[in-house]
Residue, then its C-alpha position, 0 to 999 in steps of 0.5 A: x341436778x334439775x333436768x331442766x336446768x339447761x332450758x332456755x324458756x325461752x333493765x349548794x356551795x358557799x356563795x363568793x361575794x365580791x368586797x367594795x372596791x374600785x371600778x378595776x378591783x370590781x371588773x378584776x374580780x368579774x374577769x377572776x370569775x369568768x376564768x374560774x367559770x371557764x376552767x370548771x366548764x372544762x373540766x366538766x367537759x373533759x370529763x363527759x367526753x372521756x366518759x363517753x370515749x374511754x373506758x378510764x384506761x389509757x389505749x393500749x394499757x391493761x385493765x387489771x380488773x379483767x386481767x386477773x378476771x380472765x386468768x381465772x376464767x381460763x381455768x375451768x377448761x382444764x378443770x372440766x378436761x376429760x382424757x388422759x391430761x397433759x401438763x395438768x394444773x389442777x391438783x385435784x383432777x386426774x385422768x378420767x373418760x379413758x374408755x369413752x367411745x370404746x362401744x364404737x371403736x373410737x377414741x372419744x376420751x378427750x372433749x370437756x365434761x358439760x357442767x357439774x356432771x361427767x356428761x359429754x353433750x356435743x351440741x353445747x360442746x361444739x358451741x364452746x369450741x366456736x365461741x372460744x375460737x371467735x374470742x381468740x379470732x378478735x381478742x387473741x393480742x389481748x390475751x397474749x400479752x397476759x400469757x391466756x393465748x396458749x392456753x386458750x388454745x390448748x383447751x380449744x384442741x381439746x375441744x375439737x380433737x374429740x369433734x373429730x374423733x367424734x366425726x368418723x365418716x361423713x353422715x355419721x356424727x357421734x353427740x354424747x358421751x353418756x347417759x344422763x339419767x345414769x350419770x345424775x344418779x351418780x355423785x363421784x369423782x370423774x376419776x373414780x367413775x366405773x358406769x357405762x358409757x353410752x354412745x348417742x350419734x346422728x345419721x342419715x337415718x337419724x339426722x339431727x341438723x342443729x348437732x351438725x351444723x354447730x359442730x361444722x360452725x365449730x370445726x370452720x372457726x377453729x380452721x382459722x385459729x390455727x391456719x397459720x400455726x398448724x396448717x395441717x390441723x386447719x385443714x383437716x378441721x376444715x375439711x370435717x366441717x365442709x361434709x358436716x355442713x353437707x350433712x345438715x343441709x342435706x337430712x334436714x331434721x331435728x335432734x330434739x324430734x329424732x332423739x326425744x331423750x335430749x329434751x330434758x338437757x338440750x333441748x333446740x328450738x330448731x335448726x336454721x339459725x344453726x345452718x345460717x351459724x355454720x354458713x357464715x363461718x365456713x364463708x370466714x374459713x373459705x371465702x366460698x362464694x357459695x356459703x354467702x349465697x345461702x345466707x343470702x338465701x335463706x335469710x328470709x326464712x331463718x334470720x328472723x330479720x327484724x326481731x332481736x333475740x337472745x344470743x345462747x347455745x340454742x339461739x344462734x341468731x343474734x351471733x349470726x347476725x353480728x358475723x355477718x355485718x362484721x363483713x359490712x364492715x370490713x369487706x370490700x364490695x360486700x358493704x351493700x350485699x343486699x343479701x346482707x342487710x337484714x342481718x346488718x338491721x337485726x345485729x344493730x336493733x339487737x345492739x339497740x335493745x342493750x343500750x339502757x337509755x336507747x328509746x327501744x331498750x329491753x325491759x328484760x333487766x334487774x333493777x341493778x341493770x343485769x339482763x336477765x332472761x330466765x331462771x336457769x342459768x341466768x347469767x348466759x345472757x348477759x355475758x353473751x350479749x355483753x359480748x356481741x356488744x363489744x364486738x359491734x363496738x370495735x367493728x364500729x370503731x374499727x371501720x370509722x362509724x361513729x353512731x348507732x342509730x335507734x330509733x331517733x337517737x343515736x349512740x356512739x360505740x362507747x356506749x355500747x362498751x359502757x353497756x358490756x362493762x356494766x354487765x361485767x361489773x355486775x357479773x365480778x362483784x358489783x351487785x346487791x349480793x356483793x358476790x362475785x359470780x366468777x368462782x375464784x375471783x374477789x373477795x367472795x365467791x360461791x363456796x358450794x358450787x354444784x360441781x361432783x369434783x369440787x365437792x369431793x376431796x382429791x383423795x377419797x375413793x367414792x362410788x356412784x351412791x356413798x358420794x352423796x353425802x358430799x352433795x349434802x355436806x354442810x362444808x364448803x367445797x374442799x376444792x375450788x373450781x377456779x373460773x366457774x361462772x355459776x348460773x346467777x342471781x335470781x330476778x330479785x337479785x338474791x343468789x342462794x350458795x348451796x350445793x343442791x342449788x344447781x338452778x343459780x349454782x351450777x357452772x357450764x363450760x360453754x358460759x365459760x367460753x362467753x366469759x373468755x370472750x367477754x373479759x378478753x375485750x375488755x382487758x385494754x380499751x380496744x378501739x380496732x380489731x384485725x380482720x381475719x378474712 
């Protein structure tokens, strides 16, 4: 394992010949072309619409592909489950973590390992609990039918009962479970795992805002998943989220600076774009006029309006952006909040930088048409982009806008879905590698993904040094990490399926949240979403 793995430094038929005739056989045969002519045309017109307005599926109806795409997807959260396991469907995992937290006196047992390793890191965890809330929040009627719902929010209170746990009094936030140059030096099942588990937090002496505010995005999304079905659950997610809120906004700092050890893994860029994330959903849960007041505020100097940028666990912006207009677009007396508009601009020219033909497209692609980004974890981008582009699609549709304008041409939502689709294609098997990215999914697949518990047999009773030779088998892993999306091809469109691989062959839990959302809209051809304000 590279310990930059997770940085993000950061396109002649045959001629019909009338016979001699009479005047009238001549003028038939005239009439026979112009009808022929006319139902060709038609037809061709019938098909460029549909292409324009569809997704070759009638409303309503299931897309098989990304139905069975989701229900495999779904899977690595129990997979990367730490805690003592409940119902477990996974024949190779057992319980694991069951002391983490006891330095502190807490129960932190629970939350998701991060990857292949047995690391628990809370900034990209909390951004899996956010994004899976936001996908279940605008895509929980399509994953119902297909029996993902529950599930899915299962692992979300997975999630978020560790963020709890994590949170033990107001200023005092507990981010990893672990220590990461310990746990890489160790090749072993979670379950056999016997090392120390160090505990790392922020405070008001150590503050660490980005931490905070994600963590507080986090609770708030959650609070609105599970309003109605346990409202208890909900507010006391809410409440966390209001004092982690505070926390940040009020010890301005960041993680990566107090807590140089981070830089290696998780490193941030800073911490605004975090304050402007938690600001907007705790404005979604509570509708507290004084959330919308600091986005409005503090717009100019965190919104970066006007630049598009990369939507990822550090780079929260463009996911901002695209909340926020989401309220353009569905709240009354909101749609000329002039506070609003600059994330309404910057969502729709992050919009118009995915569209390939848009006169202001990116140039940040593969010559298959992926967005790509960086070498680390390549497919984050594309799958978030593609996400954020479904959404704007469906609150486009949903609102009655028909057309995005760029530049001096103008879209229509489809193209945006057509975009995403793409992307999803490219991500299922359709590529110069034929290899489906999605462990589990197609005919092919990474068979020796960087993962220590698919490489390792169920049954063998490694320590931290003897489980290398697993790392360097020549034998394909011995169990599957269904629903793992691996890092992702390299710029030249080539993928390297070797374990030690981990820069193109390492899954994330937080990718998997992407790719949940991702495969959720587009299961039916959505054309509405339901506002959860």
């Amino acid at each position: 394992m590279h310990v930059h793995r997770h940085s993000d430094r950061s396109k002649g038929g045959e001629k019909m010949v009338a016979k001699s005739g009479s005047r009238c056989c001549c003028c038939c045969w005239f009439i026979g072309i112009i009808v022929v002519v006319a139902v060709v045309l038609a037809i061709v017109f019938t098909v460029k619409h549909r292409s324009n307005h569809s997704d070759d599926i009638a409303p309503g109806s299931t897309d098989k592909k990304y139905a069975d795409a989701l229900k495999i997807a779904m899977q690595f959260f129990d997979i990367q489950k730490s805690g003592k396991l409940e119902n477990n469907k996974i024949p190779w995992r057992g319980d694991s973590g069951l002391k983490d937290g006891s330095e502190a006196s807490l129960d932190l047992s629970k939350g998701l390992y991060d990857a292949g390793d047995h690391m628990k890191f809370g900034f990209p965890m909390a951004f899996t609990a956010t994004l899976l809330s936001w996908s279940i929040l605008e895509y929980g009627d399509h994953m119902n039918p297909l029996d993902q719902l529950d599930p899915a929010k299962d692992s979300l209170r997975w999630t978020t009962d560790f963020l709890i746990n994590a949170h033990p009094s107001p200023n005092v936030l507990y981010i990893q479970v672990g220590d990461p140059e310990t746990d890489h030096k160790c090749w072993d099942r979670p379950e056999t795992m016997s090392r120390n588990r160090t505990l790392t937090k922020i405070d008001e002496d150590t503050p660490g805002t980005e931490v905070a505010a994600e963590t507080a995005a986090a609770m708030a999304a959650a609070s609105l998943v599970f309003k109605e079905t346990d409202p208890k659950y909900s507010s006391t997610l809410l409440k966390h989220a209001k004092q982690l809120f505070d926390f940040a906004d009020n010890n301005r700092g960041s993680y990566s600076v107090n807590i140089p050890e981070v830089q290696s893994y998780y490193n941030s860029t800073g911490y605004g774009d975090e304050l402007l994330w938690a600001a907007s959903w705790l404005y979604h849960a509570t509708e507290d006029k004084a959330y919308l007041d600091f986005v409005s505020k503090n717009g100019d100097e965190f919104g970066n309006f006007g630049s598009p940028t990369w939507f990822s666990w550090d780079n929260k912006l463009p996911g901002t952006h695209v909340l926020l207009s989401r309220l353009t677009f569905f709240k009354k007396g909101l749609s000329g909040n002039n506070g609003l508009q600059g994330y309404k601009e910057t969502a729709e020219a992050v919009m118009c930088g995915l569209i390939p033909d848009s006169p202001t497209a990116t140039s940040s692609r593969t010559d298959g048409g992926l967005i790509w980004v960086a070498e680390w974890n390549a497919l984050q981008h594309p799958v978030s982009s593609a996400f954020l582009a479904t959404l704007y699609s469906d609150y486009m549709l949903t609102s009655g806008v028909d057309k995005l304008s760029c530049g001096d041409t103008s879209f229509k939502p489809s193209e945006l879905r057509k975009f995403a689709r793409s992307q999803a294609d490219y991500m299922l098997g359709e590529n110069p590698e034929k290899m489906s990215y999605l462990v589990g999914y197609g005919e092919r697949y990474p068979e020796f993904v960087h993962h220590r518990g698919a490489s390792i047999p169920g049954d063998a009773n490694t320590g931290c040094k003897d489980g290398f030779k697993w790392l360097n088998s020549d034998e394909s892993n011995p169990n599957v990490a269904y629903g793992a999306l691996v890092g992702g091809p390299f710029l030249n469109e080539t993928f390297i399926d070797a374990r030690n691989n981990s820069m193109q062959n390492e899954p994330s839990t937080y990718n998997s949240a992407l790719v949940v959302g991702l495969l959720s809209s587009l299961v039916t051809r959505s054309t509405s979403v339901e506002s959860f304000l």
